[in-house]
C-alpha positions as CSV (number, residue, x, y, z in Angstrom):
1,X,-53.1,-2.3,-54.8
2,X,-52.2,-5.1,-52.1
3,X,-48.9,-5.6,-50.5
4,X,-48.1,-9.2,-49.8
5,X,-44.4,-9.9,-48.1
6,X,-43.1,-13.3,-48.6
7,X,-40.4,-14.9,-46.0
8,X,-39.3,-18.4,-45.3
9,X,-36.8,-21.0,-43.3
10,X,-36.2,-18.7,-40.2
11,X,-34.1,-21.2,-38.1
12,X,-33.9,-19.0,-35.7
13,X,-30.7,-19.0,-33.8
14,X,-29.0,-19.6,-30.9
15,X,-29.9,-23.7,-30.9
16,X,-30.8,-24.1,-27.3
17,X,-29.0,-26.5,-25.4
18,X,-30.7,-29.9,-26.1
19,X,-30.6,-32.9,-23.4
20,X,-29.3,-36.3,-23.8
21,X,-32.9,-37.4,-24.0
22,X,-33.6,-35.2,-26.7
23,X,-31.2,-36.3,-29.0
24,X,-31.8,-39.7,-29.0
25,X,-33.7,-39.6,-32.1
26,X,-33.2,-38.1,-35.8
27,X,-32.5,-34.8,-33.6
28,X,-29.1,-36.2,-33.3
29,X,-28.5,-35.9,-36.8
30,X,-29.7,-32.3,-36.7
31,X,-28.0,-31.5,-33.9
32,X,-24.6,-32.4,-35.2
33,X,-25.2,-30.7,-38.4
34,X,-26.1,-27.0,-36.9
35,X,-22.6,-27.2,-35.2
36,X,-20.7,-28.4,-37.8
37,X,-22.8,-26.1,-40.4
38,X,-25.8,-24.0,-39.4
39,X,-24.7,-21.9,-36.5
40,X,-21.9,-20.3,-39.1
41,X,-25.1,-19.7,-41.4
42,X,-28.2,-18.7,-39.7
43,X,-27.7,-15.4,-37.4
44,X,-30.3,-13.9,-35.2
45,X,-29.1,-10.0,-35.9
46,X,-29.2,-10.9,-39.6
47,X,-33.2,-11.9,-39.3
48,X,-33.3,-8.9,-37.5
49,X,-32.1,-6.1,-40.2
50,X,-34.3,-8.2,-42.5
51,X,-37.3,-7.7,-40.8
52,X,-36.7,-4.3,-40.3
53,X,-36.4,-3.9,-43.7
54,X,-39.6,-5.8,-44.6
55,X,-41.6,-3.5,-41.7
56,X,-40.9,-0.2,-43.5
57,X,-42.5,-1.9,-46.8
58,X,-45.7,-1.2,-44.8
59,X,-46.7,-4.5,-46.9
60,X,-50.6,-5.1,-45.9
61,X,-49.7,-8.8,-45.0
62,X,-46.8,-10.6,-44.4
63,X,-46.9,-15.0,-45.6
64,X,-44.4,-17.0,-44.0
65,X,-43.8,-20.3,-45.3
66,X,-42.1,-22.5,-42.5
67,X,-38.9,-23.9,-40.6
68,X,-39.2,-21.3,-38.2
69,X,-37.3,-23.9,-36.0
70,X,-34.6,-26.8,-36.1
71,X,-34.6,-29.6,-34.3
72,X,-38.7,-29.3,-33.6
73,X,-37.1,-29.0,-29.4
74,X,-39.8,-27.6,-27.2
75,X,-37.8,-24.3,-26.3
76,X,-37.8,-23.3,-29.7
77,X,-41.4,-23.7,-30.7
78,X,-41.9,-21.1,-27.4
79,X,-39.2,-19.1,-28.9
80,X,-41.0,-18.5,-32.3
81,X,-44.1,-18.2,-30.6
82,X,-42.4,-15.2,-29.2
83,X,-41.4,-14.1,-32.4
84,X,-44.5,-14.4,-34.5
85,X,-46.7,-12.0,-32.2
86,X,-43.1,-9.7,-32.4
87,X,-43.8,-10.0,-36.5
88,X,-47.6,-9.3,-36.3
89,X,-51.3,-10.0,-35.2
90,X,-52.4,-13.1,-36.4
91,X,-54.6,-11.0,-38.6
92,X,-51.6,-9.4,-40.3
93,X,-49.2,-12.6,-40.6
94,X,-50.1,-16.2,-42.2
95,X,-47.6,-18.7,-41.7
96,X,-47.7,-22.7,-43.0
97,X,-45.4,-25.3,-40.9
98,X,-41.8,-26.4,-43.0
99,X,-40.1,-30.2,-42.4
100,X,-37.6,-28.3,-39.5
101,X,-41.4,-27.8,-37.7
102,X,-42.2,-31.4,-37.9
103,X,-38.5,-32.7,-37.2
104,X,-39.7,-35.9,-35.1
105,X,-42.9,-37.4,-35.1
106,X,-43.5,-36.6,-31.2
107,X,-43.7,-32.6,-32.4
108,X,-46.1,-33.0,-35.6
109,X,-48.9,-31.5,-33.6
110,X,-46.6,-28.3,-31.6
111,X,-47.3,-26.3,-34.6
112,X,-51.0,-26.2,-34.3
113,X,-50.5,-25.6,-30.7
114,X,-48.0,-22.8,-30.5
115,X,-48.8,-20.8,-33.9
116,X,-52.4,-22.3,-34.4
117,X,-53.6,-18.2,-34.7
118,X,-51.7,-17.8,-37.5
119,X,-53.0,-21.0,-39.6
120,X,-56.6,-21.4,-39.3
121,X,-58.7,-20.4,-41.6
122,X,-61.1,-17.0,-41.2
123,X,-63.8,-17.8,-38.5
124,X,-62.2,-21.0,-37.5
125,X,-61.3,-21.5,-33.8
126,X,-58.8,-24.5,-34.6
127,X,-56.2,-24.7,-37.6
128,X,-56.4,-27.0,-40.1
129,X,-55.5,-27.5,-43.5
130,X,-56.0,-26.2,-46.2
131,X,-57.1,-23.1,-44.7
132,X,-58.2,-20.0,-46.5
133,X,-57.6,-16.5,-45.7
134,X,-59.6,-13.6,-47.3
135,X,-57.5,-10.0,-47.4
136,X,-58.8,-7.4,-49.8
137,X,-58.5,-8.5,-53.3
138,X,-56.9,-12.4,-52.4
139,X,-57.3,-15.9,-50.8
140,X,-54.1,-16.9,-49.0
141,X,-54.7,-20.9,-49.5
142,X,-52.1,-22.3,-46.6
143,X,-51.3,-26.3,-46.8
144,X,-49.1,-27.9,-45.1
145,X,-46.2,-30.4,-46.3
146,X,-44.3,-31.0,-42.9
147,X,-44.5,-34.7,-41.9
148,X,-41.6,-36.0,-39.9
149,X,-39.3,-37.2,-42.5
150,X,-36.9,-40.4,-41.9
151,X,-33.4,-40.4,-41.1
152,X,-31.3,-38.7,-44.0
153,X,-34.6,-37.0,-45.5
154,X,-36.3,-33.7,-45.5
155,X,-39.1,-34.8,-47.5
156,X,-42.7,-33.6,-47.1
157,X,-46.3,-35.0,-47.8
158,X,-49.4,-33.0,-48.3
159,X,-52.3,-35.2,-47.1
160,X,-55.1,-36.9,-48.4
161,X,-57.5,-34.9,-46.9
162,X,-55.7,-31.7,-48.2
163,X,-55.2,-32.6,-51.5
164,X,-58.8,-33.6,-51.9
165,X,-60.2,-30.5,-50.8
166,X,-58.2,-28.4,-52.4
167,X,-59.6,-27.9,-56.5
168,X,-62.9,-26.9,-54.7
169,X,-60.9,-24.2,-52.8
170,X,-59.6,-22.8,-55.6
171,X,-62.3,-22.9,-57.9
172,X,-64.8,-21.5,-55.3
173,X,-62.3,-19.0,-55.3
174,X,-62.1,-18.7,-58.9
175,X,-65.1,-17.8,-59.4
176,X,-65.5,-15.5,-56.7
177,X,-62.9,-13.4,-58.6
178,X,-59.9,-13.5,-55.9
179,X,-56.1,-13.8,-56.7
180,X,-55.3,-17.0,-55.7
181,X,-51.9,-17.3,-53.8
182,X,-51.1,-20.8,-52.7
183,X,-48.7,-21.2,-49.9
184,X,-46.7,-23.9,-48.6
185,X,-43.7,-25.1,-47.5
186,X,-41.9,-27.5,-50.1
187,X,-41.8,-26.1,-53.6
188,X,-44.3,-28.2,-56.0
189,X,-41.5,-29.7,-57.8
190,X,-38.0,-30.2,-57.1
191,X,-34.5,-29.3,-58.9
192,X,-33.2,-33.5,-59.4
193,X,-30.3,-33.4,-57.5
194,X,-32.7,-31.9,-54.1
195,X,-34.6,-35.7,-54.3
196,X,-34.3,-36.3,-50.9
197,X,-35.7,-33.2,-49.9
198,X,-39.0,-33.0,-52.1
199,X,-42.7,-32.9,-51.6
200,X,-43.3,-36.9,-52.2
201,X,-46.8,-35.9,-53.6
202,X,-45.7,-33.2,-55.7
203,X,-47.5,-34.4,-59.1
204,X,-50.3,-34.6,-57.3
205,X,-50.2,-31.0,-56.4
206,X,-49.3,-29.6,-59.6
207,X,-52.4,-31.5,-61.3
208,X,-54.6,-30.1,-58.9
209,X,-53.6,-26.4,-59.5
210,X,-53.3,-27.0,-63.1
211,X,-57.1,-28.2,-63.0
212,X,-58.4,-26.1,-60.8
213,X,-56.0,-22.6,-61.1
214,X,-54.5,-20.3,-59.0
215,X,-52.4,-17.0,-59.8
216,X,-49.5,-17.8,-57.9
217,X,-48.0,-20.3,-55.3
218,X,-45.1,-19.4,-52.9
219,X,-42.9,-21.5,-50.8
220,X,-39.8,-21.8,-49.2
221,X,-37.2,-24.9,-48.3
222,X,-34.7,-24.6,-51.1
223,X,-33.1,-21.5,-49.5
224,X,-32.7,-19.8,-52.6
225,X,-34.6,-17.1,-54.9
226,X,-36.0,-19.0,-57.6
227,X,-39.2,-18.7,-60.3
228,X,-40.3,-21.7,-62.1
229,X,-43.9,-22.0,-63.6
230,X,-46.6,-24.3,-64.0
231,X,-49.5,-25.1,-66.6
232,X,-52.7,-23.4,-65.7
233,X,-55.8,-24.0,-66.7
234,X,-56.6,-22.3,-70.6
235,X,-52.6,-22.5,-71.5
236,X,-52.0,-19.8,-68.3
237,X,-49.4,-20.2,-66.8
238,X,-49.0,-19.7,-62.7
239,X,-45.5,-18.5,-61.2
240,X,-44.1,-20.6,-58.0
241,X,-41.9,-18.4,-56.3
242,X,-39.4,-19.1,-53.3
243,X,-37.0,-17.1,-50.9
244,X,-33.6,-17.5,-49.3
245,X,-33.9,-18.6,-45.8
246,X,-34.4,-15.1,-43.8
247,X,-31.2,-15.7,-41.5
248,X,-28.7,-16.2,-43.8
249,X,-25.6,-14.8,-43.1
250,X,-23.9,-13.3,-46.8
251,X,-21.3,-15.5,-48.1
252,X,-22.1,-18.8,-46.4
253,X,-23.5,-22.2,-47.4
254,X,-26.5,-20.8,-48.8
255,X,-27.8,-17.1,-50.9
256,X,-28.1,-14.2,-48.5
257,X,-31.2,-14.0,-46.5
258,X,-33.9,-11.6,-48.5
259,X,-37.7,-11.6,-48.6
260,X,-40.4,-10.7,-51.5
261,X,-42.6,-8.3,-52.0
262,X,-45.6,-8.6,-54.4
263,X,-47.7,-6.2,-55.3
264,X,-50.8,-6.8,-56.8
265,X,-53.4,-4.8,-58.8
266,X,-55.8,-5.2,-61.3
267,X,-59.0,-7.1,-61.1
268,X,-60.2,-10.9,-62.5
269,X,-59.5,-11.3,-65.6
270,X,-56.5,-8.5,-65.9
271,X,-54.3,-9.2,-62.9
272,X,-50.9,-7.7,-62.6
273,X,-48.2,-8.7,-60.1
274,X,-44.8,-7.2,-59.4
275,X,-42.6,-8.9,-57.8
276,X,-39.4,-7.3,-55.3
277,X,-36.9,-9.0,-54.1
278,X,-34.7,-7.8,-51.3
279,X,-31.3,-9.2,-50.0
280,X,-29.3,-8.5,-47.2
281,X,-25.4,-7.9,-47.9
282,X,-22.6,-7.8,-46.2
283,X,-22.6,-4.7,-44.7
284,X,-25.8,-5.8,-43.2
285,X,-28.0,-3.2,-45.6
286,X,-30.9,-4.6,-48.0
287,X,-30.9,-3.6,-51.4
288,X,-33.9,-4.0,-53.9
289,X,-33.8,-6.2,-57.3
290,X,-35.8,-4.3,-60.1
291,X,-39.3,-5.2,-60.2
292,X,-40.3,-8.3,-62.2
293,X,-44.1,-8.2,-63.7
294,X,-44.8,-12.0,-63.1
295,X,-48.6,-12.0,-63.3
296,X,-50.1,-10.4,-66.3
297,X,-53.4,-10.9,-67.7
């Protein structure tokens, strides 16, 4: 059996102090919205107990799917650099970049530069996208949706390039008999009333894993627990799974912070996958759902 642990949308708190300079840009927007907002919602000690929580699952990897920042300022991409080799090796974490990593378009490459370990591909000395990631019985396919969105937006884009790669990725990895887990940041399709935060290309991504296949895609943005599936190839269909952001202070804007776990067994042909999910209360403990079976064949 294989462990996978599945976090998301860290916003990691306190904001630093931005300059004038800084803020004469979108970040102004952003800015004004974590005081009026997100300081009373994302907690540092909250992200804390949570990954506490997630260590003692002694999961054998641990995917993280983006908006580790908030306003993309430079202090806080060396303040998640800090706290991704705190998480785990490079070896034991994957992360993909969210729309908070890419906030202006002067930042789209800090990612790559600060947390490039974590999103390359095996053998690789640079990241790029998609990347694939063998551990024991599965392919962690990372893509990356975080383009720096206009004014009012939190939109992401999954690029040419990606997109056309991707079918052979999964089918090379199809038939090598690996559980496909597909990871990025914005969820494949969007509720209606989130239009101005969706993946633009998101059609586009769902007829490229409905062609090609996967056993299960993971993601995060939406800052909520939610399961929705799409159309596989031969009728199957393939869970997309995402998490609450992982700071989330109980009773606030958004669902308590909580995390995943997936375990999976089986072999091609006859996987099985359970599927945890853990939320932090008020009392600052983490209590367990009951498992859900959400891969079986």
């Amino acid at each position: 059996m294989f462990v996978l642990a599945h976090l998301s949308d860290l916003h990691l708190a306190p904001l630093p102090t931005p300059r004038f300079s800084d803020l004469a840009s979108k970040r102004i927007l952003g800015f004004l919205n974590w005081q009026r907002k997100r300081r009373e919602v994302h907690d540092a000690d909250t992200l804390e107990a949570l990954v506490a929580d997630l260590k003692r699952q002694q999961a054998d990897h641990i995917a993280v799917a983006g908006d580790l920042v908030n306003l993309s300022l430079p202090e806080e991409f060396k303040a998640a650099q800090r706290w991704m080799l705190a998480l785990g090796s490079p070896l034991d974490v994957t992360l993909v970049p969210g729309n908070h990593d890419a906030y202006v378009r002067s930042m789209e490459e800090e990612p790559a530069r600060r947390w490039g370990d974590y999103m390359r591909s095996d053998g690789d000395e640079q990241p790029s996208f998609p990347f694939v990631r063998r551990r024991g019985p599965i392919a962690l396919v990372g893509l990356s949706s975080a383009v720096a969105a206009p004014w009012f937006r939190a939109t992401g884009r999954i690029g040419k390039d990606q997109m056309r790669k991707l079918p052979d990725i999964l089918k090379q990895f199809g038939d090598e008999g690996l559980f496909r887990v597909v990871m990025l940041h914005h969820p494949p399709i969007s509720q209606p009333h989130r239009q101005s935060e969706r993946l633009l290309n998101g059609p586009e991504l769902v007829a490229a894993i409905k062609e090609a296949g996967a056993e299960l895609v993971i993601h995060g943005h939406e800052h909520v627990n939610s399961v929705s599936w799409l159309a596989g190839p031969s009728e199957r269909r393939i869970p997309v799974v995402g998490v609450p952001s992982a700071s989330a202070l109980p009773g606030k804007k958004w669902e308590a912070a909580g995390y995943n776990v997936y375990r999976i067994d089986g072999a091609p042909g006859a996987w099985h996958c359970q599927m945890t999910s853990h939320v932090i209360g008020k009392d600052g403990a983490t209590t367990a759902t009951e498992p859900r079976v959400i891969v079986w064949r």
